[in-house]
N, C-alpha and C positions, 0 to 999 in steps of 0.2 A: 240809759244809765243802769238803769235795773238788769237787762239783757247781761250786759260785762260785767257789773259790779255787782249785781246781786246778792250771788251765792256767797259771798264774803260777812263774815258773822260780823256782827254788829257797825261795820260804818255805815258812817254817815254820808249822805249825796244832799248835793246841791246842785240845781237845774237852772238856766235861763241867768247865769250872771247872778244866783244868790235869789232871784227871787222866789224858784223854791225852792225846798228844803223838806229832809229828811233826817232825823236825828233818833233810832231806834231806840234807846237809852232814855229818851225824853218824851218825843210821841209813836213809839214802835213803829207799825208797819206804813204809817200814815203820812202823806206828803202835806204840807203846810204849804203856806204864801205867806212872801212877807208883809204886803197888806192887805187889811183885812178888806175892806169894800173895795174894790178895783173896778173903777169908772175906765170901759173902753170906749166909751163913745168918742173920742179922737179920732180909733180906727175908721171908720166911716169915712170921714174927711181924706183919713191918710192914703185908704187904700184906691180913692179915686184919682187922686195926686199919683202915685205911685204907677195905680194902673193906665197912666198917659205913656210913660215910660216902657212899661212891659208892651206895648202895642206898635213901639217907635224901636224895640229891641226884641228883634230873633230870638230868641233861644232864651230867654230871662221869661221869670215868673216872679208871683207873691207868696211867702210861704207865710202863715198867719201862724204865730208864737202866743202865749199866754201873754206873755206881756211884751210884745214887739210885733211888727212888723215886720220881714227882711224882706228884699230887692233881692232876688238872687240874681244872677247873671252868668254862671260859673259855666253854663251851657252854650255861651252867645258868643259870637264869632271875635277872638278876640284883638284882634284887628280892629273891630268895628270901633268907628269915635276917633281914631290916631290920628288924623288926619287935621 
């Protein structure tokens, strides 16, 4: 976001669905979250769920977010599953 939107004087950016945030105006150069202790420990559980999938699917991976998980799949044949 920074890359595109950077150079643009004072907006503001949001990442990740809101959960972070930047508001120069309020905390300058500095990214925030919207909460404060963020317990990932889910990921663990999830990413082994998940990576059952990526190994059953060509071309899919796990991309690991600040606060998510995604499935991609956008490289995987997509065909695959129609049947």
């Amino acid at each position: 976001l920074e890359q595109w939107f950077g150079s643009v004087p004072r907006i503001g950016l949001a990442a990740e669905h809101g959960f972070y945030w930047k508001l120069p105006q309020i905390s300058g150069d500095q990214w925030n979250c919207a909460v404060q202790d963020v317990d990932t420990s889910w990921k663990t559980y999830a990413f082994e769920l998940m990576r059952t999938f990526v190994k059953r699917t060509q071309g899919s991976f796990i991309e690991n977010k600040g606060s998510a998980l995604v499935w991609q799949y956008r490289d995987a044949d997509q065909h695959f599953g129609s049947w």
